[in-house]
C-alpha positions as CSV (number, residue, x, y, z in Angstrom):
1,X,-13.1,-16.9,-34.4
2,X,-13.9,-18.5,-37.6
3,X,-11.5,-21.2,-39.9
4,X,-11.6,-20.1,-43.5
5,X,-11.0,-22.1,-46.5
6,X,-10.5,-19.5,-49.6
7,X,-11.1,-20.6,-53.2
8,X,-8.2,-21.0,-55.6
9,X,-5.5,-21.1,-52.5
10,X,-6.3,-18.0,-52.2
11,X,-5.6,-16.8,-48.1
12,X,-6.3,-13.7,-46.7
13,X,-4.0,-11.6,-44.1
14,X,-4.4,-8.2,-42.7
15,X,-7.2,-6.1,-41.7
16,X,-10.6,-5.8,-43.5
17,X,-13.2,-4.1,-42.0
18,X,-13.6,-5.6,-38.6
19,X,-11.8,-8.5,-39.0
20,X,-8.4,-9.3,-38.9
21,X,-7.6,-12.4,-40.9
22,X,-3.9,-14.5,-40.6
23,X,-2.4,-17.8,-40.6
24,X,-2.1,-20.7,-38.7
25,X,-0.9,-24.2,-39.0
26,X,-1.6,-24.2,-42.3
27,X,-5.5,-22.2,-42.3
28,X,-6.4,-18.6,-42.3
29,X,-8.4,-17.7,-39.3
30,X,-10.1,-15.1,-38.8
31,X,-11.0,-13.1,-35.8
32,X,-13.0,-10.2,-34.7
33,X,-11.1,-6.9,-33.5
34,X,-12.2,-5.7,-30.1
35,X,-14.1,-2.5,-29.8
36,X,-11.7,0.7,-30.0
37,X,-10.9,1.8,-26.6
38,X,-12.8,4.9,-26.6
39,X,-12.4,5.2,-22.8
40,X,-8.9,5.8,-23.8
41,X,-9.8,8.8,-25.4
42,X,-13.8,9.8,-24.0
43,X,-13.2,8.5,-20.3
44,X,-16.5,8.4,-18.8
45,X,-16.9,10.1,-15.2
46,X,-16.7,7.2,-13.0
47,X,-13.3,6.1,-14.6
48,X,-12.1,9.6,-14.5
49,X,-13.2,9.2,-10.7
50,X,-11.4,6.1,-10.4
51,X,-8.3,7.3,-12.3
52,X,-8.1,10.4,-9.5
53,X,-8.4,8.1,-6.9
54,X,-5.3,5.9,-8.1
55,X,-3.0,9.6,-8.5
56,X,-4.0,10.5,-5.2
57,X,-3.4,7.8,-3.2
58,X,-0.7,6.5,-5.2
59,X,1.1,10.7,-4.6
60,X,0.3,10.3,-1.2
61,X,2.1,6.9,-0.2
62,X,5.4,8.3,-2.6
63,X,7.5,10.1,-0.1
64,X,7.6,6.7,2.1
65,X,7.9,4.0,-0.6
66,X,10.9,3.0,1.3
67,X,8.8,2.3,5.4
68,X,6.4,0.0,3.0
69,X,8.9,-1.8,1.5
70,X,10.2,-2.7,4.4
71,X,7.0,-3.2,7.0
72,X,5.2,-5.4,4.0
73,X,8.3,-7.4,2.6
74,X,7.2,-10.5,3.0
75,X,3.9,-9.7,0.8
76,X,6.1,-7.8,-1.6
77,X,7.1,-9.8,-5.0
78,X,9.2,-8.7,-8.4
79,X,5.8,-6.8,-9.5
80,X,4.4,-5.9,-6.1
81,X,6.1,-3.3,-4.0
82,X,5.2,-2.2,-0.3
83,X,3.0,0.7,-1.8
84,X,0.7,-1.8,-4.0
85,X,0.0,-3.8,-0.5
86,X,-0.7,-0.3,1.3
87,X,-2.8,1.3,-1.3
88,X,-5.3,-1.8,-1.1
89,X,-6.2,-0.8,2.7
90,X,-6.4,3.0,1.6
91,X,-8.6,2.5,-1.4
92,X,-11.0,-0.1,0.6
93,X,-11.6,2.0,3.2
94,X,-9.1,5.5,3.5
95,X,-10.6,7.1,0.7
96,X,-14.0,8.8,0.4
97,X,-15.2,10.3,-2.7
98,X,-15.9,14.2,-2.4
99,X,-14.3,14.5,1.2
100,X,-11.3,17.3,1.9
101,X,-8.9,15.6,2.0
102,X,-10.0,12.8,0.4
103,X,-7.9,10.3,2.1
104,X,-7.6,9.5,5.6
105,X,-4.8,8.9,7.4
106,X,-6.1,7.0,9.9
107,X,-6.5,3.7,7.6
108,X,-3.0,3.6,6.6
109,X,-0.9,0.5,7.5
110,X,2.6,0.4,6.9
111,X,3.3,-3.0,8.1
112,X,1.4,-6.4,7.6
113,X,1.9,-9.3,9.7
114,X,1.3,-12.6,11.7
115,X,3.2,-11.5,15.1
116,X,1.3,-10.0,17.9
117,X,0.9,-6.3,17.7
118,X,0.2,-3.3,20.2
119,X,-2.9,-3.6,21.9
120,X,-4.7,-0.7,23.5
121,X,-2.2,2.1,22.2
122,X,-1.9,5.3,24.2
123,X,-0.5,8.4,22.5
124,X,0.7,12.0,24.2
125,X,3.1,14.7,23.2
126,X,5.4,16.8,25.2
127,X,7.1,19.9,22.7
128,X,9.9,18.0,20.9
129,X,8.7,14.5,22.2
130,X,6.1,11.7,21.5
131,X,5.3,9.2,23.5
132,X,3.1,5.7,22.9
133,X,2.5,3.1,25.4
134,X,0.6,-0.2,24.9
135,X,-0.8,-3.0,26.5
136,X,1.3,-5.8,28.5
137,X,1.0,-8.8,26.6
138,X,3.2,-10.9,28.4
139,X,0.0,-13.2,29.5
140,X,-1.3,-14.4,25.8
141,X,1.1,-17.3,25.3
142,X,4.2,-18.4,24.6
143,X,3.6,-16.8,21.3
144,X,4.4,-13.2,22.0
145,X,8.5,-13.0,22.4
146,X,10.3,-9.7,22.6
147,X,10.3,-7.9,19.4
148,X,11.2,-4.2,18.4
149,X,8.9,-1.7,18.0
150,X,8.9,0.5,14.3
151,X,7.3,3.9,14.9
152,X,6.9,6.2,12.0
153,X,5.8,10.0,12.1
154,X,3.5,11.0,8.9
155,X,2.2,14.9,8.3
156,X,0.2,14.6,5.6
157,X,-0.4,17.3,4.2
158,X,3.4,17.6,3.1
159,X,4.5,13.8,3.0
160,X,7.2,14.7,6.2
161,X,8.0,12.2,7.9
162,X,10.5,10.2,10.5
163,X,10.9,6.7,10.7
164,X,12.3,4.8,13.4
165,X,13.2,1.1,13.2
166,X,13.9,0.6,16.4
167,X,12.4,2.9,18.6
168,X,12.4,0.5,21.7
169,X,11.0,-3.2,22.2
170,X,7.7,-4.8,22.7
171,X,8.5,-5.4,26.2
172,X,8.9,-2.0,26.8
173,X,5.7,-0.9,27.2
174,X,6.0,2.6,26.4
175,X,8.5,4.5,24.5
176,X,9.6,7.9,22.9
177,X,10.5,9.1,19.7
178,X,11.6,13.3,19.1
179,X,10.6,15.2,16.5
180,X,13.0,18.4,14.8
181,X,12.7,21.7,16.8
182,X,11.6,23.0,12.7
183,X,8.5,20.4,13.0
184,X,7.5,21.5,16.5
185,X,4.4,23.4,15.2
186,X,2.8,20.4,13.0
187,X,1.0,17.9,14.3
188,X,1.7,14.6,13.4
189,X,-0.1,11.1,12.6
190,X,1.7,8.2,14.7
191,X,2.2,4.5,13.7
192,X,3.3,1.8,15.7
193,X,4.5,-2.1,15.0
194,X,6.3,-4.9,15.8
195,X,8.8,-7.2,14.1
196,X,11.2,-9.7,14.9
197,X,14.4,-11.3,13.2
198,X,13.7,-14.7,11.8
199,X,16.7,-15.7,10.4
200,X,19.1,-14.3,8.0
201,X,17.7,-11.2,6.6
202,X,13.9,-12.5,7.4
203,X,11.7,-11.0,9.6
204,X,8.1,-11.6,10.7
205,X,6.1,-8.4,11.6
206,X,2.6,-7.3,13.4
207,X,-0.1,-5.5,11.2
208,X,0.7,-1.4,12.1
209,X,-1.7,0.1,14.6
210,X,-2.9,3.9,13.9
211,X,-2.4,5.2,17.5
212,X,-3.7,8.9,16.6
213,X,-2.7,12.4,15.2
214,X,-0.5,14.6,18.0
């Protein structure tokens, strides 16, 4: 940025060249313009890379915008929805460069959290039913409280899914969720969570535990 002083009053504004010249309090400054953004147009490879990687993800977390706006709410502000908070665990570590398919569903989370979550997570199927068990917890303080347990039912390859927001309680142990006799033949990735009412339309929730594909 330079402070011009033109002979004869005179005082430049516009574009010239490189520069673009204009006034303030009383002086012309002028200023260099930034490079053209030729990535814009002439993206280099690793950007196109990157700019994959954001479609992809972003595609894939679409169909359950709704799960992550409700299991990360209390990380979620005007500008930053459930699927921003999710998409930074995917792209960290869900997400591998030149792998079919390139994300995996494993390192999804659809919840974030200070409460105690499901330790130790067991998973089996039986036809129309799944079933997940967990740890007893009952023994680590005065902190863990009886909470309900959020399950949700991805297949990823066609975004399908069930969510269930209260699928039992913490306390339970174990519990089952069924699936549609039309869904019988896909297997599906299970997540499991807790959360618990705080007050008013506040709740406090566990981070999500991956408990396996079935």
């Amino acid at each position: 940025m330079a402070i011009l002083t033109g002979p004869g009053g005179i005082n430049p504004n516009g574009r010239a060249g490189g520069f673009v010249f204009y006034q303030l309090n009383g002086q012309t400054i002028m200023r260099r313009l930034p490079d053209s953004h030729r990535n814009r147009t002439h993206p280099t490879p690793l950007q196109l890379l990157y700019r994959r990687r954001f479609k992809e993800i972003n595609a894939f977390l679409a169909p359950f915008k709704r799960v992550l706006n409700f299991g990360f709410q209390n990380q979620c502000t005007q500008s930053r929805k459930g699927t921003h908070c999710a998409y930074q665990e995917l792209v960290q570590k869900g997400y591998t460069f030149g792998q079919e398919p390139p994300i995996d569903p494993g390192y999804l989370k659809i919840s974030s959290g200070t409460l105690l979550g499901p330790e130790e997570v067991g998973i089996s199927r039986d036809d129309h039913t799944i079933q997940l068990s967990w740890r007893d917890q009952a023994n680590q303080g005065s902190s863990f409280q009886r909470a309900m347990a959020m399950v949700f039912l991805l297949h990823p390859e066609t975004g399908n899914h069930y969510w269930f927001t209260q699928a039992g309680h913490s306390t339970d142990l174990s519990l089952s969720v069924r699936i549609k006799d039309t869904d019988r033949d896909r297997s599906w990735c299970a997540y499991l969570c807790f959360y618990r009412k705080t007050g008013g339309d506040r709740f406090v929730f566990s981070d999500s535990v991956y408990a396996g594909r079935v």
